[in-house]
C-alpha positions in Angstrom: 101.9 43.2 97.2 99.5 40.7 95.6 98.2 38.6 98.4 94.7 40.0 98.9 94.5 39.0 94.9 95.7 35.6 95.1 93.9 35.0 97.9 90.4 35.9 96.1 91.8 33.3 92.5 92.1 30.9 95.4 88.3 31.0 96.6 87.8 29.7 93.1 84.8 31.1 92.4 83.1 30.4 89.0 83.1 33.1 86.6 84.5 35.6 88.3 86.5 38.5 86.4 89.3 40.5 89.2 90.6 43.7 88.2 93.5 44.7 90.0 93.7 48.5 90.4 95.7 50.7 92.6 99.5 50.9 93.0 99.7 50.1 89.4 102.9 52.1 87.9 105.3 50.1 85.9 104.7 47.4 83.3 106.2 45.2 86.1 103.5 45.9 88.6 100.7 44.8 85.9 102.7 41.7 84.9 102.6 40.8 88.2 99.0 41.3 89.0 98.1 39.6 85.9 100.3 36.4 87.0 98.6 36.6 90.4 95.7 36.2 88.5 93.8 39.7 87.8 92.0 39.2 84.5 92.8 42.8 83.6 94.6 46.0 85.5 93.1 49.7 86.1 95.5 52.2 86.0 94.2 55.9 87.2 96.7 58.4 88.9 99.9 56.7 86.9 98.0 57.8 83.6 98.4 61.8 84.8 102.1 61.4 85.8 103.2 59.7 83.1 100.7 60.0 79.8 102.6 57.4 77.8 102.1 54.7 80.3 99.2 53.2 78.4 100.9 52.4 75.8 104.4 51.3 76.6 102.2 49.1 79.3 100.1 47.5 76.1 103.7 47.0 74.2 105.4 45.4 77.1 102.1 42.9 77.9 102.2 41.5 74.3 105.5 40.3 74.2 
């Protein structure tokens, strides 16, 4: 699911901040773009399906 994102932490380029954003639902999905390297994760649409998303997403990224 991550590919396009790894591939772009591959380039390697210097100072460069990735946000991955869209198709971000479930505290596993931002783990996962956050280990593929995304230096932070947008979530938009999730946010108006489930409101407390946010915050069980904040609670599960800092254990």
């Amino acid at each position: 699911m991550y590919e396009a994102l790894v591939a772009v932490v591959d380039l390697d380029l210097p100072a460069c901040a990735l946000i991955a954003c869209g198709g971000i639902h479930t505290e596993a999905q931002a783990r996962a773009a956050l280990v593929a390297g995304a230096s932070a994760v947008q979530i938009d649409s999730a946010v108006w399906v489930e409101p407390g998303l946010p915050g069980r997403l904040a609670e599960a990224l800092r254990r």
